[in-house]
Backbone as JSON Lines, residues from 0, in Angstrom:
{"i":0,"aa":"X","n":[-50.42,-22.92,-5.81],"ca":[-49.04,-22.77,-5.35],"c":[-49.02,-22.88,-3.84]}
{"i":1,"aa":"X","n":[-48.06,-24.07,-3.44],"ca":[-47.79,-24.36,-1.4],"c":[-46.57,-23.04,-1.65]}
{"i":2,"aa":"X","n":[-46.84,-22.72,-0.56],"ca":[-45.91,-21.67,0.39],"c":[-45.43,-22.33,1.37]}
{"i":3,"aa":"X","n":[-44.18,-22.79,1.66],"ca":[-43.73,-23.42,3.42],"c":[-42.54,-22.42,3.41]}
{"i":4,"aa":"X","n":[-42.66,-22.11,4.59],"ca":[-41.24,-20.76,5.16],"c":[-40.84,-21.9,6.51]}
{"i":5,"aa":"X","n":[-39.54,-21.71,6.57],"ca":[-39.12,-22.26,7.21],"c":[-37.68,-20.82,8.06]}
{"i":6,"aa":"X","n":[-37.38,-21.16,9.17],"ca":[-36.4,-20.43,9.78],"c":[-35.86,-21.31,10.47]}
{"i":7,"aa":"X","n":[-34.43,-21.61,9.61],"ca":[-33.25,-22.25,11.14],"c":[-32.63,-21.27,11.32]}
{"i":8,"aa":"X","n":[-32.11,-20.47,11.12],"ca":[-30.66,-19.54,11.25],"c":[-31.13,-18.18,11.71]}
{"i":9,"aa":"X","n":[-30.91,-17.79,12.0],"ca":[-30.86,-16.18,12.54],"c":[-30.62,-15.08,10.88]}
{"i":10,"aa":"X","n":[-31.92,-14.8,10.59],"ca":[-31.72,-13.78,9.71],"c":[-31.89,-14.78,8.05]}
{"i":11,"aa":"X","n":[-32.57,-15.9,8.24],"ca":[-32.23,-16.83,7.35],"c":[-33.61,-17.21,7.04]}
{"i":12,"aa":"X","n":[-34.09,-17.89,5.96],"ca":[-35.96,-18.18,5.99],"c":[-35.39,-19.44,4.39]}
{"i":13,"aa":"X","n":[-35.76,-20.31,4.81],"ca":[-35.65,-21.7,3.63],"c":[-37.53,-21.56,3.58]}
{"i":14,"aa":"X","n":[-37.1,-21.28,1.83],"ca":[-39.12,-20.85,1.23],"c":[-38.81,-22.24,0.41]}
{"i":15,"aa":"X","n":[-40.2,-23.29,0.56],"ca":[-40.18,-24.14,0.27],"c":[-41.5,-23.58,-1.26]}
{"i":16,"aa":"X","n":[-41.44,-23.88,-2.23],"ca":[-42.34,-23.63,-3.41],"c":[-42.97,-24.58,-4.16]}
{"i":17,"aa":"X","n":[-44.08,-24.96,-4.4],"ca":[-44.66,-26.18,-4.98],"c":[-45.9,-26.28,-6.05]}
{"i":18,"aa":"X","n":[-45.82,-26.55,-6.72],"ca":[-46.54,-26.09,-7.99],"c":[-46.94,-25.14,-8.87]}
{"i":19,"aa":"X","n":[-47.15,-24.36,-9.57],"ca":[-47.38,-23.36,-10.47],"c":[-46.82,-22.13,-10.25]}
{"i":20,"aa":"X","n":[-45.61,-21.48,-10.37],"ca":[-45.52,-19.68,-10.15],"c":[-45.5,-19.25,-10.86]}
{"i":21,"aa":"X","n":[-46.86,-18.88,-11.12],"ca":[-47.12,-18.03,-12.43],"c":[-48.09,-17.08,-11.64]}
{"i":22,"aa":"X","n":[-48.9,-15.71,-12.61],"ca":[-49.35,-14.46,-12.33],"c":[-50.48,-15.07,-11.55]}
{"i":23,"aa":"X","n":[-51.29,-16.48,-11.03],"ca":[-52.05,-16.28,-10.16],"c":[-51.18,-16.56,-8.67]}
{"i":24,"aa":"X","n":[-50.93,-16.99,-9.02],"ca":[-49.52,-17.43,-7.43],"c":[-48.52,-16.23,-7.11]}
{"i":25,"aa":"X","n":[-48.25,-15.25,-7.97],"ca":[-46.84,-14.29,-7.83],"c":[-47.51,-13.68,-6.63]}
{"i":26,"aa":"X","n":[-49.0,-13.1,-6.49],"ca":[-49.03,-11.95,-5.27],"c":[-48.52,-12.51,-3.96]}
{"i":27,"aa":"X","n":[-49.1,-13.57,-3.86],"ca":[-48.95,-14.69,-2.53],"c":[-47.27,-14.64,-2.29]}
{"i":28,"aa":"X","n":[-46.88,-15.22,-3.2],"ca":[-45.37,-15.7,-2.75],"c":[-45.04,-14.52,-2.87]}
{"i":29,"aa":"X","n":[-44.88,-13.21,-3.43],"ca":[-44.16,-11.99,-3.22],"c":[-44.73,-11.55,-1.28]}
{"i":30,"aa":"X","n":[-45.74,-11.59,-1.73],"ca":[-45.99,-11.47,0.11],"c":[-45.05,-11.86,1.03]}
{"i":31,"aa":"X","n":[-44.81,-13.05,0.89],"ca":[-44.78,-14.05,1.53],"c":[-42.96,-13.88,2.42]}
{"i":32,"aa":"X","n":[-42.32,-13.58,0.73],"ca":[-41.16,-12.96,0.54],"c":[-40.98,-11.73,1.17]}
{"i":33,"aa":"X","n":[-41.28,-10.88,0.87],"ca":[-41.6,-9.91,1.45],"c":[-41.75,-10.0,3.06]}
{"i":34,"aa":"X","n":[-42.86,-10.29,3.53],"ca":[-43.06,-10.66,4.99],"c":[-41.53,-11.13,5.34]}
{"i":35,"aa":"X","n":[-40.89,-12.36,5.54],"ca":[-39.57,-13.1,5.74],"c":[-39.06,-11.67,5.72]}
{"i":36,"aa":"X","n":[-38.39,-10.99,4.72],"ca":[-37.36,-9.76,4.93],"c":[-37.69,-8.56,5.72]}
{"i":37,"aa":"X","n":[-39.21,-8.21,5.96],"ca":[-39.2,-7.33,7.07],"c":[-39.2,-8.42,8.26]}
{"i":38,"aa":"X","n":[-39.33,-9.42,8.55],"ca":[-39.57,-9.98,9.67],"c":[-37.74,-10.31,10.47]}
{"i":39,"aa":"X","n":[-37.03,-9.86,9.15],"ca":[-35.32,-9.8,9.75],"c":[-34.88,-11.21,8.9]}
{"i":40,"aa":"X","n":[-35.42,-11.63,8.24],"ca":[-34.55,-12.64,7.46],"c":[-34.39,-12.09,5.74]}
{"i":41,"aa":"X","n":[-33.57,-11.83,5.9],"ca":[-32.9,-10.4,4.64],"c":[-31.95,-12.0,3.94]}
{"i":42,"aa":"X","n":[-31.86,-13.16,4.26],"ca":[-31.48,-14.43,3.41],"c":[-32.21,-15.1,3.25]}
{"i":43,"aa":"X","n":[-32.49,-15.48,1.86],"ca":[-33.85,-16.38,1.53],"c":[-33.59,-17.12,0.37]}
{"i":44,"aa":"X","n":[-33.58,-18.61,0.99],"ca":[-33.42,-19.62,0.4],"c":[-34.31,-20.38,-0.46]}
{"i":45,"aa":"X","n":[-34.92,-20.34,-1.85],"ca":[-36.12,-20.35,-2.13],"c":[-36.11,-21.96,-3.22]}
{"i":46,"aa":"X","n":[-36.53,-22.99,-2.63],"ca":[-36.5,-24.29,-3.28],"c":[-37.29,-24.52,-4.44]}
{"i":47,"aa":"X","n":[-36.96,-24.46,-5.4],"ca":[-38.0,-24.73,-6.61],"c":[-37.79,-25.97,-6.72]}
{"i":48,"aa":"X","n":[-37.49,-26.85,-6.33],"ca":[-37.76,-28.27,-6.37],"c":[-38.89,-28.52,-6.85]}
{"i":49,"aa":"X","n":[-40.3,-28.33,-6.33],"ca":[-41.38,-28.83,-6.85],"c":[-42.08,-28.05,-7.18]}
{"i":50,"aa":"X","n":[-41.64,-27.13,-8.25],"ca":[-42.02,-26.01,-8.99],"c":[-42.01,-26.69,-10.49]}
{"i":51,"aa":"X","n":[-43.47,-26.89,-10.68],"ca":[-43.69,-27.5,-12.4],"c":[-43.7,-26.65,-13.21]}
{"i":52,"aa":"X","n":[-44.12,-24.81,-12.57],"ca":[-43.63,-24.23,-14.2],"c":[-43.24,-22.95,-13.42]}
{"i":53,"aa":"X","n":[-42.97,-21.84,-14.61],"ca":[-42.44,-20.49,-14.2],"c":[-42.76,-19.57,-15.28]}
{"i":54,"aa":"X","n":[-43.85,-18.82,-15.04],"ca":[-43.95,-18.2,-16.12],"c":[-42.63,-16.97,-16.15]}
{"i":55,"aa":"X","n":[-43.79,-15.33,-16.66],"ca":[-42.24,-14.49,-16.58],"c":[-42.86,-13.53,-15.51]}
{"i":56,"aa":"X","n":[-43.75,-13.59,-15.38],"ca":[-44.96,-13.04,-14.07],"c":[-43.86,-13.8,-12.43]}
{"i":57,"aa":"X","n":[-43.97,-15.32,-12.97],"ca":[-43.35,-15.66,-11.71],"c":[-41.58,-15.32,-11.7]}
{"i":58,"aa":"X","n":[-41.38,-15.48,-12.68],"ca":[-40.1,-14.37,-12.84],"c":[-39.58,-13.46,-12.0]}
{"i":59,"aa":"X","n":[-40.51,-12.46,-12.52],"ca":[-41.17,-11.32,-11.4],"c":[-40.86,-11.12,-10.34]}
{"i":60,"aa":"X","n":[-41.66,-12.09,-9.81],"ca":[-41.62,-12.2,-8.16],"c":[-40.63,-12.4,-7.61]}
{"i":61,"aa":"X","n":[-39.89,-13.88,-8.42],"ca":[-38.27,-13.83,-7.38],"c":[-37.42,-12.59,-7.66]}
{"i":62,"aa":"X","n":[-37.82,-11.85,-8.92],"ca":[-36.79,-10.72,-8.91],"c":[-36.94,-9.45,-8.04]}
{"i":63,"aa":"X","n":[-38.45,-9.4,-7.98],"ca":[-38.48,-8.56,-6.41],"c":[-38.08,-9.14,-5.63]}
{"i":64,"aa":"X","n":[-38.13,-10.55,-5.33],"ca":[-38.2,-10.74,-4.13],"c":[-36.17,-10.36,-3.78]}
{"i":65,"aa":"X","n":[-35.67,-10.65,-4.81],"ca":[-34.49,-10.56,-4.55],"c":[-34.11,-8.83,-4.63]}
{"i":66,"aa":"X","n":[-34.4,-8.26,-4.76],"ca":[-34.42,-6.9,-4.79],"c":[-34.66,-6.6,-3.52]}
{"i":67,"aa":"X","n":[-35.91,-7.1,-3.11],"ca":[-36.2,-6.58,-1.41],"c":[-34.66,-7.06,-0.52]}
{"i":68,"aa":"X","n":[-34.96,-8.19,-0.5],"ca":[-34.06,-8.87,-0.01],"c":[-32.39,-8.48,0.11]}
{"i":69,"aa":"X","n":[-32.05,-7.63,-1.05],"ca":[-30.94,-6.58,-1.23],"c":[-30.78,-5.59,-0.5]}
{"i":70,"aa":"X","n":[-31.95,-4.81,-0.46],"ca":[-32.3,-3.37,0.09],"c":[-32.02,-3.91,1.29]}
{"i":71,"aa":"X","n":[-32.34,-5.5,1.97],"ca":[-32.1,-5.04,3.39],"c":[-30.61,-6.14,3.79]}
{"i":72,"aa":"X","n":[-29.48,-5.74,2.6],"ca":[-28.65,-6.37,2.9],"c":[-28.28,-7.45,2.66]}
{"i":73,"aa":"X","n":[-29.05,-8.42,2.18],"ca":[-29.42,-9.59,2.22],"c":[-29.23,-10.5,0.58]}
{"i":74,"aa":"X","n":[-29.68,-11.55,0.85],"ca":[-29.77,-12.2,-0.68],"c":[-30.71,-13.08,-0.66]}
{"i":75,"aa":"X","n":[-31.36,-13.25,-2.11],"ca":[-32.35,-14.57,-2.64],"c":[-31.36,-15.7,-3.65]}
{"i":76,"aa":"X","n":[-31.49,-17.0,-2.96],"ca":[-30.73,-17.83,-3.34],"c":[-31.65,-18.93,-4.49]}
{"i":77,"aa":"X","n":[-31.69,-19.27,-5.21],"ca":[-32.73,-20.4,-5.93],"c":[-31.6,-21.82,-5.65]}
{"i":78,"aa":"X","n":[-32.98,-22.78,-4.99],"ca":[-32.12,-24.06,-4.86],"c":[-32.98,-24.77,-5.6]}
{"i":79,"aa":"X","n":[-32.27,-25.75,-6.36],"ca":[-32.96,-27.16,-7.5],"c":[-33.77,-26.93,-8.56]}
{"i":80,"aa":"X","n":[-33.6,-25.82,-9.13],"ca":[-34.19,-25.12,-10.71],"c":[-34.37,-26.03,-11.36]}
{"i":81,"aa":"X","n":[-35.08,-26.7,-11.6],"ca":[-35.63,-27.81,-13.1],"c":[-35.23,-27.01,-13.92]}
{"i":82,"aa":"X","n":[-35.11,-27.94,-14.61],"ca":[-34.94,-27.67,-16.6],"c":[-35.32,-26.54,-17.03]}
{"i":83,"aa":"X","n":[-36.46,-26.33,-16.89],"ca":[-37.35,-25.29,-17.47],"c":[-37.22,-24.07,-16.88]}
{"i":84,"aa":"X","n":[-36.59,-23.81,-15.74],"ca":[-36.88,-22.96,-14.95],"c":[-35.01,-22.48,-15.09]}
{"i":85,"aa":"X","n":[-34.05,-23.32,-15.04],"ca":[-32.71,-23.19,-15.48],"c":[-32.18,-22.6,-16.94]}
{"i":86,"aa":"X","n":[-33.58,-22.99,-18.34],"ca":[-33.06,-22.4,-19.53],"c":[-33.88,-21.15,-19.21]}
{"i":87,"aa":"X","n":[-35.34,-20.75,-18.58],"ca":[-35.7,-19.39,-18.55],"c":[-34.94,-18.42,-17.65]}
{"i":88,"aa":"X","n":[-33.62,-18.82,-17.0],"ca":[-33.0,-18.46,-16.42],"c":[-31.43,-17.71,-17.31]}
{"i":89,"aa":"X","n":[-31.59,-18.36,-18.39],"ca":[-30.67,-18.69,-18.77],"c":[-31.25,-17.66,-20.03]}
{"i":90,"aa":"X","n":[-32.03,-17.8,-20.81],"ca":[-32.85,-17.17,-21.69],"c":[-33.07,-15.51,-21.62]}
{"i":91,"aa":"X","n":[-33.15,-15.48,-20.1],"ca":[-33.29,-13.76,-19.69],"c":[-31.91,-13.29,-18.85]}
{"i":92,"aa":"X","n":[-30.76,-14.09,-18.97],"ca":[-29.64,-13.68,-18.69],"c":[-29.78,-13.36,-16.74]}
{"i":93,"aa":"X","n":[-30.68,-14.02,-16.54],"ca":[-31.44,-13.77,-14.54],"c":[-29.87,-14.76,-14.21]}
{"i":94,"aa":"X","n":[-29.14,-16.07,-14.64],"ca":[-28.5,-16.84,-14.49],"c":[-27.43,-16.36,-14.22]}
{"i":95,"aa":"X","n":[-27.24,-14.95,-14.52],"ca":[-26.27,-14.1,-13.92],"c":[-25.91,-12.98,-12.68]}
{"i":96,"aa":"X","n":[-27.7,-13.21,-12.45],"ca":[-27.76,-12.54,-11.58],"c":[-28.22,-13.36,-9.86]}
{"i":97,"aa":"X","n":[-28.64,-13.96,-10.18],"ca":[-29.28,-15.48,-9.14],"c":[-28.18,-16.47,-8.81]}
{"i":98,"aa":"X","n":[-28.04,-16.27,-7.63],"ca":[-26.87,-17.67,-7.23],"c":[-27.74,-18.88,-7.34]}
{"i":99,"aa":"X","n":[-27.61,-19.85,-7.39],"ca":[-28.31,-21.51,-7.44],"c":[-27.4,-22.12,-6.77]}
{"i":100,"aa":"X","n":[-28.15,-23.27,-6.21],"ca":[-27.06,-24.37,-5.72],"c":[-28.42,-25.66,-6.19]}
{"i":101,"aa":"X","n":[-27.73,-27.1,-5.61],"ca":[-28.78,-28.32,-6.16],"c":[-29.31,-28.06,-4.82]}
{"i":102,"aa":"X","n":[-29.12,-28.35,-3.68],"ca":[-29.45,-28.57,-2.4],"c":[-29.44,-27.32,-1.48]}
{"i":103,"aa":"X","n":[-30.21,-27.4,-0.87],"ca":[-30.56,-26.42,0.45],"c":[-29.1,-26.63,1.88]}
{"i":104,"aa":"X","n":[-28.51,-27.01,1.88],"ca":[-27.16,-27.32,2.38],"c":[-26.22,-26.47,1.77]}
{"i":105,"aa":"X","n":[-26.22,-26.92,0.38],"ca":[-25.07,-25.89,0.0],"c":[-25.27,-24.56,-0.95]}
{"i":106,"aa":"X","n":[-26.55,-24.17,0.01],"ca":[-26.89,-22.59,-0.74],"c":[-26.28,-21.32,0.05]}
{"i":107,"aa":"X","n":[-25.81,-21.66,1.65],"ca":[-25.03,-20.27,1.95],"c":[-23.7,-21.11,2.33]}
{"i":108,"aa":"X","n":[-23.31,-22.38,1.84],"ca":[-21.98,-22.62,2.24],"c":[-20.96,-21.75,1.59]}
């Protein structure tokens, strides 16, 4: 699993995600997540674009991560959910709780 964090905005972190988030990848990217919201970006834009799978481990992680991300005010956004990652979304009722957009543009418009 690539990790890329990115910061344009003030209080803002675009997490770029790329191959596997499943239970060997969740500690990393919860870190990672984590780090971004104490570091003052309490908005986190998290691209699954090139995310080939999701277990429920990686589940997990965005749901802490969006939890942290709450506590400090803030929100976890999922941008470009594949298929797979849109019905396990959809499957655990998370689709109600997770904003999505297709593009990284129109995730805090």
């Amino acid at each position: 699993m690539m990790v890329e964090m990115e910061h344009r905005e003030q209080g803002i972190a675009f997490v770029r995600l790329s191959g596997r988030l499943d239970a060997a990848a969740a500690p990393h990217v919860l870190s990672r997540l984590k780090d971004a919201v104490a570091d003052g970006r309490s908005r986190l834009a998290v691209d699954l674009s090139e995310v080939s799978f999701i277990d429920s481990t990686g589940l997990g992680t965005l749901v802490s991560g969006l939890k942290a991300a709450r506590r400090a005010e803030g929100d976890l956004r999922l941008v470009a959910p594949n298929s797979q990652a849109q019905r396990l979304l959809r499957l655990t009722t998370l689709d109600r709780v997770f904003v999505t957009s297709d593009t990284l543009d129109e995730v805090w418009a």
